[in-house]
C-alpha atoms as an extended CHARMM CRD file, in Angstrom:
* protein
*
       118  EXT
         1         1  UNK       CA             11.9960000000      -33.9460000000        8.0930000000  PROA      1               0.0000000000
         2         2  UNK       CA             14.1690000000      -32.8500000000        4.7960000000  PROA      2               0.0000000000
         3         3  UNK       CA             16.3270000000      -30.0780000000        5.0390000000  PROA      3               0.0000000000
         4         4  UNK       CA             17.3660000000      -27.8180000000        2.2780000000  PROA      4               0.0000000000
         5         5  UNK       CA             21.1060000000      -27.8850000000        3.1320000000  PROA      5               0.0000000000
         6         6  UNK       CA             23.9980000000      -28.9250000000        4.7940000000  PROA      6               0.0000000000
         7         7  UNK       CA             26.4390000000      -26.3190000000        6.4970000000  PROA      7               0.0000000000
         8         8  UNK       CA             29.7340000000      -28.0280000000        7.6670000000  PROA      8               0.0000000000
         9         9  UNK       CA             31.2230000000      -25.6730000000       10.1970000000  PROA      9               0.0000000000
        10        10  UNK       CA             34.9600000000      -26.3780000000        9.7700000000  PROA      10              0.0000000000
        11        11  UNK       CA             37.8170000000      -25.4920000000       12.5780000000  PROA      11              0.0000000000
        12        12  UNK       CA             40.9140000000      -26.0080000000       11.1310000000  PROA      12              0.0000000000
        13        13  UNK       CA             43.3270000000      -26.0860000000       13.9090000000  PROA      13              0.0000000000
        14        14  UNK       CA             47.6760000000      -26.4830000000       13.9730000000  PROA      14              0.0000000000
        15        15  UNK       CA             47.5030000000      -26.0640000000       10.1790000000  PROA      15              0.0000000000
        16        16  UNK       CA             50.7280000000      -24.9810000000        8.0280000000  PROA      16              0.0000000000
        17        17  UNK       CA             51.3080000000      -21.7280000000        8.3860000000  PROA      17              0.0000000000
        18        18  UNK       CA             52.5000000000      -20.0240000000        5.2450000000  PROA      18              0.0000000000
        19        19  UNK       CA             49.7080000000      -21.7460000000        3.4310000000  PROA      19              0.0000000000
        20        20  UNK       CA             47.3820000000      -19.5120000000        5.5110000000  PROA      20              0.0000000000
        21        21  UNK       CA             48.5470000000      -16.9560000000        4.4980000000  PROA      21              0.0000000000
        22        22  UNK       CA             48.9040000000      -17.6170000000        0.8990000000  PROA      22              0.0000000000
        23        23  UNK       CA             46.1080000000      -15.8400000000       -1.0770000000  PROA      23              0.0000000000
        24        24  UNK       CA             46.9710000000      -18.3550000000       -4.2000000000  PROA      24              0.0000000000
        25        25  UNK       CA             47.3570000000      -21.1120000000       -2.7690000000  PROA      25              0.0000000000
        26        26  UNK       CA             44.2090000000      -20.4050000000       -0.6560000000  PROA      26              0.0000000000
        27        27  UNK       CA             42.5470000000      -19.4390000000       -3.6530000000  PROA      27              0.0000000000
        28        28  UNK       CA             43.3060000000      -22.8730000000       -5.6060000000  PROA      28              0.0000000000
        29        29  UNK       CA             42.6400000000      -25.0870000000       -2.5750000000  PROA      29              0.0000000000
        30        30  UNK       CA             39.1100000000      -23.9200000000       -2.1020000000  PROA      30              0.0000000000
        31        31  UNK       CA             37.9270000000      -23.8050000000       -5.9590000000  PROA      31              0.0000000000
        32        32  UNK       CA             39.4450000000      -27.5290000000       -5.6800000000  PROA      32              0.0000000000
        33        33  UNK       CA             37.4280000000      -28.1070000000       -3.0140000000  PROA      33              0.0000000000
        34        34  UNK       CA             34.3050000000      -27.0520000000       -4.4320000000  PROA      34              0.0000000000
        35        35  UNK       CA             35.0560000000      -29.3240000000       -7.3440000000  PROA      35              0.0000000000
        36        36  UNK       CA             36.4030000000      -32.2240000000       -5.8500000000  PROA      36              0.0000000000
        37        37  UNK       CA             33.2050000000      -32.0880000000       -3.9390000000  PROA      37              0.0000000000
        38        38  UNK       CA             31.0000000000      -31.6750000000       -6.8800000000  PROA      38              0.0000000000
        39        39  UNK       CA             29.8140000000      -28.6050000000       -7.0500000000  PROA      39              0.0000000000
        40        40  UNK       CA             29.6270000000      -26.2910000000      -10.0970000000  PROA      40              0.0000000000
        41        41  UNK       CA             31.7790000000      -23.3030000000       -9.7040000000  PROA      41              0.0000000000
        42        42  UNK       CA             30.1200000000      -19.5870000000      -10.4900000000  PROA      42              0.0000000000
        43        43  UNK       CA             32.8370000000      -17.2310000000       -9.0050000000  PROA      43              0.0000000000
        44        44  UNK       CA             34.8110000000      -16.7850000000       -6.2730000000  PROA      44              0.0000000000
        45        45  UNK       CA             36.6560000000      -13.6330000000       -4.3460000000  PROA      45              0.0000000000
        46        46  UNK       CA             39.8840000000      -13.3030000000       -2.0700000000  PROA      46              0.0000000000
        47        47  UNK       CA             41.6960000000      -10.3580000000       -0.0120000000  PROA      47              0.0000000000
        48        48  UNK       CA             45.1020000000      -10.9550000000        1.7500000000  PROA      48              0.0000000000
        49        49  UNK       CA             45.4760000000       -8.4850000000        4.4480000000  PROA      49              0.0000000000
        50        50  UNK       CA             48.0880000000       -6.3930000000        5.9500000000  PROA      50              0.0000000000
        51        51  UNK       CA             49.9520000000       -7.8710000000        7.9480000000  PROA      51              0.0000000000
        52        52  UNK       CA             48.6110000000      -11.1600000000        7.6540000000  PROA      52              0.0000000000
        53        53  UNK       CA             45.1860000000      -13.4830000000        6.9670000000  PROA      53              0.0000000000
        54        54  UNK       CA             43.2750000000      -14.2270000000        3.5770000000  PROA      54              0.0000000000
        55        55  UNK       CA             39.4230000000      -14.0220000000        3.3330000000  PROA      55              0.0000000000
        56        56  UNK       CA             37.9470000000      -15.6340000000        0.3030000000  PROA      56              0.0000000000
        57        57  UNK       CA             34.8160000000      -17.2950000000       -0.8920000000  PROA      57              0.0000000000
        58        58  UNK       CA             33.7170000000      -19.4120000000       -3.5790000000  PROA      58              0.0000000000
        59        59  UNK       CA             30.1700000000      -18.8380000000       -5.0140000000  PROA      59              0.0000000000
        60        60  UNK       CA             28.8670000000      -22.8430000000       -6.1940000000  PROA      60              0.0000000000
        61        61  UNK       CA             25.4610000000      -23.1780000000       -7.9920000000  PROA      61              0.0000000000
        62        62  UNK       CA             24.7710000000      -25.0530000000       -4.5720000000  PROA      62              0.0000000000
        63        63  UNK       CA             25.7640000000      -22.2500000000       -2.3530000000  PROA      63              0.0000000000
        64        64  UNK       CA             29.2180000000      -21.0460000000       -0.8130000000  PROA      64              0.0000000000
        65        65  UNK       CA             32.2930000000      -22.2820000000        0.6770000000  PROA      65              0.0000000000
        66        66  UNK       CA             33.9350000000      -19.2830000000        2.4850000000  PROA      66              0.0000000000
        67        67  UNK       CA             37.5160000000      -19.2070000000        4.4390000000  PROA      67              0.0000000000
        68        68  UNK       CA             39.4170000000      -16.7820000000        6.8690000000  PROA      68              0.0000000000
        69        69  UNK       CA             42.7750000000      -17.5810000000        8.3220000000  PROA      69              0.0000000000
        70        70  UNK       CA             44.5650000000      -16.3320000000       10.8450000000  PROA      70              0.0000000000
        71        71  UNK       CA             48.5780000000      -17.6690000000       10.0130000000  PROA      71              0.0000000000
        72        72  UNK       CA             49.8900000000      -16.1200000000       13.1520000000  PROA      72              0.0000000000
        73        73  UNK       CA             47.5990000000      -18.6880000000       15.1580000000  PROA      73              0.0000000000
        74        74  UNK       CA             47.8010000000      -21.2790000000       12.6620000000  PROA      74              0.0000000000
        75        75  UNK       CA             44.0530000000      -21.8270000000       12.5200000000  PROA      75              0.0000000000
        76        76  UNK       CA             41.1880000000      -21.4400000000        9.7800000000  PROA      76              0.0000000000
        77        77  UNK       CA             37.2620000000      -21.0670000000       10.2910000000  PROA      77              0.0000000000
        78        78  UNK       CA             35.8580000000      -22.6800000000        6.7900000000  PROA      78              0.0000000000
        79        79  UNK       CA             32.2710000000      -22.6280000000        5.9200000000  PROA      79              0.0000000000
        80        80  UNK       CA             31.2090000000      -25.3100000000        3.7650000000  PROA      80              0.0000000000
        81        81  UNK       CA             26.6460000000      -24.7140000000        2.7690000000  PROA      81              0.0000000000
        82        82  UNK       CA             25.8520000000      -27.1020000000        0.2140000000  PROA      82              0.0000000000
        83        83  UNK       CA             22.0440000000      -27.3200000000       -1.2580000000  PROA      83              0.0000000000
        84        84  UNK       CA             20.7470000000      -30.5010000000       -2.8970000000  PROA      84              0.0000000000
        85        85  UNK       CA             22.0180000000      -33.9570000000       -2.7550000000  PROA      85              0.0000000000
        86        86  UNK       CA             24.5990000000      -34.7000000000       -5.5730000000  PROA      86              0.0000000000
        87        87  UNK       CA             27.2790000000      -32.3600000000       -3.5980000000  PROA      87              0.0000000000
        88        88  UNK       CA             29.0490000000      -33.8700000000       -0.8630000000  PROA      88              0.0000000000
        89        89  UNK       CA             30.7460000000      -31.0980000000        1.6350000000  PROA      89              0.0000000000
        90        90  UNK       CA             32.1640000000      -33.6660000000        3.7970000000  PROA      90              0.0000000000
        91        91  UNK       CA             34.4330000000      -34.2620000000        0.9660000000  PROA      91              0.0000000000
        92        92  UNK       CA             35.2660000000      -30.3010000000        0.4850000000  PROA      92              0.0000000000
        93        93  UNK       CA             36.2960000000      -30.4630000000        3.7100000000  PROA      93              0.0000000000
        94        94  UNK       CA             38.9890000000      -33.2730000000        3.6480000000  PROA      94              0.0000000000
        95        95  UNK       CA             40.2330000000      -31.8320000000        0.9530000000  PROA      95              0.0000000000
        96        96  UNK       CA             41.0810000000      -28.1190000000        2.9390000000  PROA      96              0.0000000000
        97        97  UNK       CA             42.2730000000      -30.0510000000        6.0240000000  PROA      97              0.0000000000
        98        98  UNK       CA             44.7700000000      -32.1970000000        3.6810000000  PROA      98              0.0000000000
        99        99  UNK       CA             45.9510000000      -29.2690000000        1.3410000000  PROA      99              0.0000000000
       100       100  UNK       CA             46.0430000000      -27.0400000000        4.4680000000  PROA      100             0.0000000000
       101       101  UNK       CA             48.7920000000      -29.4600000000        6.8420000000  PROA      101             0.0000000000
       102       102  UNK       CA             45.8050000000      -29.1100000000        9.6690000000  PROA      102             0.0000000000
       103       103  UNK       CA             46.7110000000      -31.4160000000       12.7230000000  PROA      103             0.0000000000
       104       104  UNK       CA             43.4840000000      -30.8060000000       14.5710000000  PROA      104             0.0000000000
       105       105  UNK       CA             40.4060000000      -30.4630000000       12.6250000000  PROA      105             0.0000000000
       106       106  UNK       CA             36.9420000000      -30.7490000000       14.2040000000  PROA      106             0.0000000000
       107       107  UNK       CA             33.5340000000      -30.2780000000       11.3620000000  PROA      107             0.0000000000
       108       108  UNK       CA             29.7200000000      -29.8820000000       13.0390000000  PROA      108             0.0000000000
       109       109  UNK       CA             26.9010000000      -30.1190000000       10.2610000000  PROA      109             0.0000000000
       110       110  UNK       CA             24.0460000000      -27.8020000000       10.5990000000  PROA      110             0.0000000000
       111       111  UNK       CA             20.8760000000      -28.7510000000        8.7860000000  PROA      111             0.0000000000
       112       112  UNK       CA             19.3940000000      -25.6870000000        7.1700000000  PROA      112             0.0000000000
       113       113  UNK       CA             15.8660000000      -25.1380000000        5.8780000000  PROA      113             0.0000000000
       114       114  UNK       CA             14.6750000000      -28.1090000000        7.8720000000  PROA      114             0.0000000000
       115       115  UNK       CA             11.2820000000      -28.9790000000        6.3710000000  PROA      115             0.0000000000
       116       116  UNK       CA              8.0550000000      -30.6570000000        8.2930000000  PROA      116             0.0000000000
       117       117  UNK       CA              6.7250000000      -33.1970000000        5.3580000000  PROA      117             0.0000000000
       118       118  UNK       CA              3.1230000000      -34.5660000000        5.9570000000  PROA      118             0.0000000000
């Protein structure tokens, strides 16, 4: 079977706290994510809220790597959905648990658009 993409579900646990809630800081760790990774960067969109927390995604020719944080907690859910095979979101990922102080990071990879080949 092929699959059309990989989706790294990323838990970003005991992470630095102020950089969660840093829109950014946020902002520049996740377009250097999507680059470090290779992807090729379309767009990408962040909100802070009131009192605390950043949403933000980044729109790749490849797909999306998307982010909410929740500072008070110290934690981060990341999405990381990568098409193709010259992207490597494993790599995304290291870079957001390094640039983010996270202590206890876990990643699952979801296979999407699994395809039957004859």
């Amino acid at each position: 079977m092929n699959a059309l993409g990989r989706h790294l579900l990323v838990e970003l646990h005991d992470c630095d706290k102020e950089a969660l809630n840093d829109l950014s800081l946020l902002r520049e760790v996740m377009v250097s994510a999507a680059v470090d990774c290779g992807a090729v960067v379309l767009g990408e969109s962040f909100h802070r809220f009131s009192p605390q927390g950043v949403s933000g995604v980044v729109v790749i020719a490849e797909s999306h790597l998307s982010i909410h944080t929740w500072p008070e907690y110290g934690y981060a859910a990341a999405d990381i959905f990568t098409c193709g095979t010259a992207v490597r979101p494993e790599v995304a990922a290291q870079t957001l648990i390094a640039r983010l102080g996270c202590r206890n990071p876990s990643l699952t990879e979801i296979q999407r658009g699994l395809l039957v080949t004859a």
